[in-house]
C-alpha positions as CSV (number, residue, x, y, z in Angstrom):
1,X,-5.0,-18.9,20.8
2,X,-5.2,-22.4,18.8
3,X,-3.3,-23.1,15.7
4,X,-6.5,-22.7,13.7
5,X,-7.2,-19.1,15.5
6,X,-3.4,-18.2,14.6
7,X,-3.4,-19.4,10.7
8,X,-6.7,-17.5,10.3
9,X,-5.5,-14.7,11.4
10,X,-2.1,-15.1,9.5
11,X,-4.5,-15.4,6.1
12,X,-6.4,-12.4,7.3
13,X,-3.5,-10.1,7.4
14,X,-2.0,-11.3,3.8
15,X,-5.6,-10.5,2.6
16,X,-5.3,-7.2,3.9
17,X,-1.8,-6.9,2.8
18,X,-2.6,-7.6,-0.5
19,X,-5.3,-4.6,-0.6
20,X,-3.0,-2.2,0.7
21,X,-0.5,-3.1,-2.4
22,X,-2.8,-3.2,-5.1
23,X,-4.4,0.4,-3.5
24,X,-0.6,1.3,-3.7
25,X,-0.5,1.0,-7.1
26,X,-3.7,2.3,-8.1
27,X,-2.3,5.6,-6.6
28,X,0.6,5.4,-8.0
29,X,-1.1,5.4,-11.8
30,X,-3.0,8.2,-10.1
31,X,-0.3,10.1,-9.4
32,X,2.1,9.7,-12.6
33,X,-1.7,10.8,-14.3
34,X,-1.7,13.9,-12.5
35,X,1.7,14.7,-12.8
36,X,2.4,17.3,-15.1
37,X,-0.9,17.4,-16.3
38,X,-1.6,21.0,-17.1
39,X,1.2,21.6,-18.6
40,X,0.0,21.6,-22.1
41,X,-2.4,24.2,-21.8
42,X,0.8,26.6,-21.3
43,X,1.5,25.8,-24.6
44,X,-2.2,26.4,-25.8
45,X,-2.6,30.1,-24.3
46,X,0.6,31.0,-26.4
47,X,-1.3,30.1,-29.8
48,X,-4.7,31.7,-28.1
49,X,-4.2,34.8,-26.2
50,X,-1.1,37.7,-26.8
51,X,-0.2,40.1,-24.3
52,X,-1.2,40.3,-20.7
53,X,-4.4,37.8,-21.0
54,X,-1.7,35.3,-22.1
55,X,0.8,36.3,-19.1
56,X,-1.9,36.2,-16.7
57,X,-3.1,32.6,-17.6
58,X,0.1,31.4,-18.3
59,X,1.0,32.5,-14.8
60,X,-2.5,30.7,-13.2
61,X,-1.8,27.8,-15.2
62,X,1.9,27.2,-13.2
63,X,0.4,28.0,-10.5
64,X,-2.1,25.2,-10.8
65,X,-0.3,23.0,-12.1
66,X,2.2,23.1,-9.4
67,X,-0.5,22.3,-6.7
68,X,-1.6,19.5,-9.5
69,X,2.4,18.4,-9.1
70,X,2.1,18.6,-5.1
71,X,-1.1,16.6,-4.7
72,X,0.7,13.6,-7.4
73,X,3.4,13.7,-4.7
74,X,1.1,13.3,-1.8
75,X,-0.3,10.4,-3.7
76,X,2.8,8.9,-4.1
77,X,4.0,9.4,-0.5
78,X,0.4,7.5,0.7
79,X,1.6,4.4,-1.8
80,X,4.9,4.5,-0.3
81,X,3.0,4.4,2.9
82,X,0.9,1.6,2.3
83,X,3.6,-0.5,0.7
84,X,5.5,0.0,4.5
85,X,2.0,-1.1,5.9
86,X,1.6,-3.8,3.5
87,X,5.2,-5.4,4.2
88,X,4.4,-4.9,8.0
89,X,1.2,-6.5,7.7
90,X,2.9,-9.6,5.4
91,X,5.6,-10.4,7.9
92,X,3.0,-10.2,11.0
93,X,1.1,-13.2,8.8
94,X,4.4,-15.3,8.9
95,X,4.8,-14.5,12.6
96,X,1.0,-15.6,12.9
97,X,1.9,-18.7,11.1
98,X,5.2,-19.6,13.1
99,X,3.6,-19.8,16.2
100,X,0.8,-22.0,14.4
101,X,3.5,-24.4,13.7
102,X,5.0,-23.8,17.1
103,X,1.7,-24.2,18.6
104,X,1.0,-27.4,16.3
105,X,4.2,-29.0,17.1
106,X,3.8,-28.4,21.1
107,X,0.5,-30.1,20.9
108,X,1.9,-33.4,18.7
109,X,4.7,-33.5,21.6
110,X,2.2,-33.1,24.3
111,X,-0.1,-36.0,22.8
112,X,3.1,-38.3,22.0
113,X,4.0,-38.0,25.4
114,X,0.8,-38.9,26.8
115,X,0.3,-41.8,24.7
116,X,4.0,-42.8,26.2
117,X,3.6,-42.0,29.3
118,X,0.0,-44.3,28.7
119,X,2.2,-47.3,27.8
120,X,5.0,-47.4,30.2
């Protein structure tokens, strides 16, 4: 693979890097949105409903809203994910880039040596 091949690639991956943090954060705001969410409306039933109606929705309302809590979890757990991917995905770029250099520097060598090797 030439230096140009490897340094392409190396810009690829911190594109792609960078997409994975910034969808990262979008769920993250996703998830601290969710969280805790219904809430409130255990809160409301008390002012609407008395008795069992109240119990009842009160009780559907936790309910809910702990499977609300769970999926704002997931989301954060899929961030956390992607961040991991990201930074894997950022320090294959600076591999990708050291052996451009590498690459670069064997090939300056190489043509220094045949231009000496020309003279002698």
């Amino acid at each position: 693979m030439t230096p140009l091949e490897l340094r392409r690639q190396a810009t690829q991956k911190r594109a792609e890097a960078d997409e994975m943090a910034a969808d990262a954060d979008r769920l993250r705001v996703q998830a601290a949105a969710l969280q805790g969410l219904l809430i409130p409306l255990v809160s409301t039933s008390q002012r609407v409903w008395v008795g069992p109606a109240a119990s009842e929705f009160e009780a559907k309302v936790r309910s809910s809203s702990g499977a609300v809590d769970a999926q704002a979890s997931r989301l954060r757990s899929i961030a956390t994910e992607l961040e991991r991917k990201a930074t894997d995905a950022r320090r294959l770029a600076a591999t990708l880039d050291a052996a451009a250099t590498v690459a670069e520097a064997a090939a300056a060598v190489a043509a220094n040596s045949a231009v000496a090797g020309g003279v002698i």
